[in-house]
C-alpha positions in Angstrom: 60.7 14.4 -24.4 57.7 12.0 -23.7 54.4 13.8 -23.0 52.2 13.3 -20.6 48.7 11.9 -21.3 46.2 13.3 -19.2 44.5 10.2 -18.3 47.9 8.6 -16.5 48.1 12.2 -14.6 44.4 11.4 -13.3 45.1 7.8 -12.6 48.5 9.1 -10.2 46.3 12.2 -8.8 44.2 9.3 -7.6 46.3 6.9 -6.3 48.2 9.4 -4.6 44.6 10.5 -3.2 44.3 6.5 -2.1 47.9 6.6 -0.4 46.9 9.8 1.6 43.5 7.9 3.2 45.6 4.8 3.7 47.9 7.1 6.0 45.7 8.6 7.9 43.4 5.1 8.0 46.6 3.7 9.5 47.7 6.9 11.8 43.9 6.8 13.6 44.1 3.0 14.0 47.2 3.1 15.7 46.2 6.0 17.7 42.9 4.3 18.9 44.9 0.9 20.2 47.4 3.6 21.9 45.0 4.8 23.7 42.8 2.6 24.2 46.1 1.2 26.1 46.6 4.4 27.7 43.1 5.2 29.0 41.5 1.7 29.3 44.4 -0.5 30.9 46.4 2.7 32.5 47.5 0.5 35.8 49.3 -1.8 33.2 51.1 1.9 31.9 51.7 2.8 35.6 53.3 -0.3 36.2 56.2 0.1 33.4 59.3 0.8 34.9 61.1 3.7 33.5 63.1 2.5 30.7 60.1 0.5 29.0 57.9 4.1 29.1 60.9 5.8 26.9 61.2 2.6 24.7 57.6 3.1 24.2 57.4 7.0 24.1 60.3 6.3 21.0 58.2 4.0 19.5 55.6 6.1 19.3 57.4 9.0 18.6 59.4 7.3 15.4 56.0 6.3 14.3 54.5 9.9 14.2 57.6 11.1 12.4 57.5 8.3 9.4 53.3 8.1 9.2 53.7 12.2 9.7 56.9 12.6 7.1 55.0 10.3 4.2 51.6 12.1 4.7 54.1 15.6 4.0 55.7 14.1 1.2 52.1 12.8 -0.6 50.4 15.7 -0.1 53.4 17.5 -2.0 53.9 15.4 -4.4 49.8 15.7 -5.0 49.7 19.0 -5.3 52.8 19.3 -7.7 50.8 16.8 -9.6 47.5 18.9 -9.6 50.0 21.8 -10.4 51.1 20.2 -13.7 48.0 19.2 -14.8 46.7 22.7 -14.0 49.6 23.9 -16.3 48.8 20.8 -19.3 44.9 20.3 -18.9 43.3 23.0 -16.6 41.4 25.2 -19.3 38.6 26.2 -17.5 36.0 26.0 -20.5 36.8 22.2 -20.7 35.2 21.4 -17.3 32.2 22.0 -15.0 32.4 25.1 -12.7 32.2 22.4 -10.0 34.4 20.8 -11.1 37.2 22.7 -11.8 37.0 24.5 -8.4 37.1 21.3 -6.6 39.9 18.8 -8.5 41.4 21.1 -11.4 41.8 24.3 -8.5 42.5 21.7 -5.4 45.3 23.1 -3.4 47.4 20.4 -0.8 50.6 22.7 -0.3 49.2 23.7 3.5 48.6 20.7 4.2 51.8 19.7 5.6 51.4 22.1 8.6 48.2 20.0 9.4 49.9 16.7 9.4 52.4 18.4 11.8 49.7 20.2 14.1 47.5 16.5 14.6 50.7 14.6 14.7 52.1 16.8 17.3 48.9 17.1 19.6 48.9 13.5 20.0 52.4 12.4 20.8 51.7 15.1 23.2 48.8 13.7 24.4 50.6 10.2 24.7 53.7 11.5 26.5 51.9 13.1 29.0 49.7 10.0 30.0 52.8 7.7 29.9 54.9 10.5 32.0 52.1 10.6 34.5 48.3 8.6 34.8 47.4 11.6 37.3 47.3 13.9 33.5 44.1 11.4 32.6 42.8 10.5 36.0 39.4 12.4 37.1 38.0 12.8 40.7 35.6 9.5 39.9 37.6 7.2 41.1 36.5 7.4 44.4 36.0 3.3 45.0 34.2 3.4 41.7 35.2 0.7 39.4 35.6 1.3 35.9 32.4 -1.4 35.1 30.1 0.8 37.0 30.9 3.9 35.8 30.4 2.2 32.3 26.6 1.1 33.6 25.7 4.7 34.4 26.2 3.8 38.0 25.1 7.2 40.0 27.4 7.6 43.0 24.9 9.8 44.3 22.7 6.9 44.8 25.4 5.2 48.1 
């Protein structure tokens, strides 16, 4: 049986680390063209027939569930990582308290109820503004265009 060595155990810790930012990198930038699509040009959402807002709502949807699934899967595979190299390396008196608290005692195993919580607030989120502009619209748009209310434009001051 080959062993180990800690350093390639440290390296994969890491570039599992890497693969985890690069997830949620990707899962905010799609999020912020969505809805900049949603909020910004929401006459262009209002104007999709019916069919093209559940293509898109499936889209979406299949995208939360494979960005959502792979975050899961790294964050378990990191911590069974950390686990074996809490069972090969992790003697305490080898590291600073610091640390050891913070990479030797790092625990990921609850994170996959995170991914699932964030991931599930904004399909939500999405769903509802494609199923209906009236869930984002506010009482502003009386005859104020969106430039205006940009500029600070008081509608007090008519």
């Amino acid at each position: 049986m080959a062993v180990l060595q800690e350093a390639t155990l440290v390296e994969a810790i890491m570039d599992t680390r890497a693969q985890i930012d690069f997830l949620w990198q990707f899962f905010v930038t799609v999020h912020i063209a969505v809805f900049a699509l949603v909020f910004i040009y929401g006459e262009a959402v209002e104007r999709l027939n019916i069919p093209a807002r559940l293509l898109t709502m499936v889209g979406i949807g299949g995208f939360e569930w494979i960005n959502g699934n792979a975050l899961c899967n790294a964050y378990l595979m990191l911590d069974a990582m950390l686990e074996q190299y809490r069972w090969s390396f992790g003697q305490a008196e080898r590291f600073h308290p610091a640390f050891y608290e913070q990479f030797v005692l790092a625990n990921y195993a609850e994170r996959p109820t995170m991914v699932l919580m964030t991931h599930s607030a904004a399909l939500l989120v999405i769903v509802l503004a494609f199923l209906s502009q009236r869930f984002l619209q506010t009482n502003t748009r009386a005859g104020l265009s969106a430039e205006q209310l940009a500029r600070g434009f008081d509608p007090r001051d008519r």
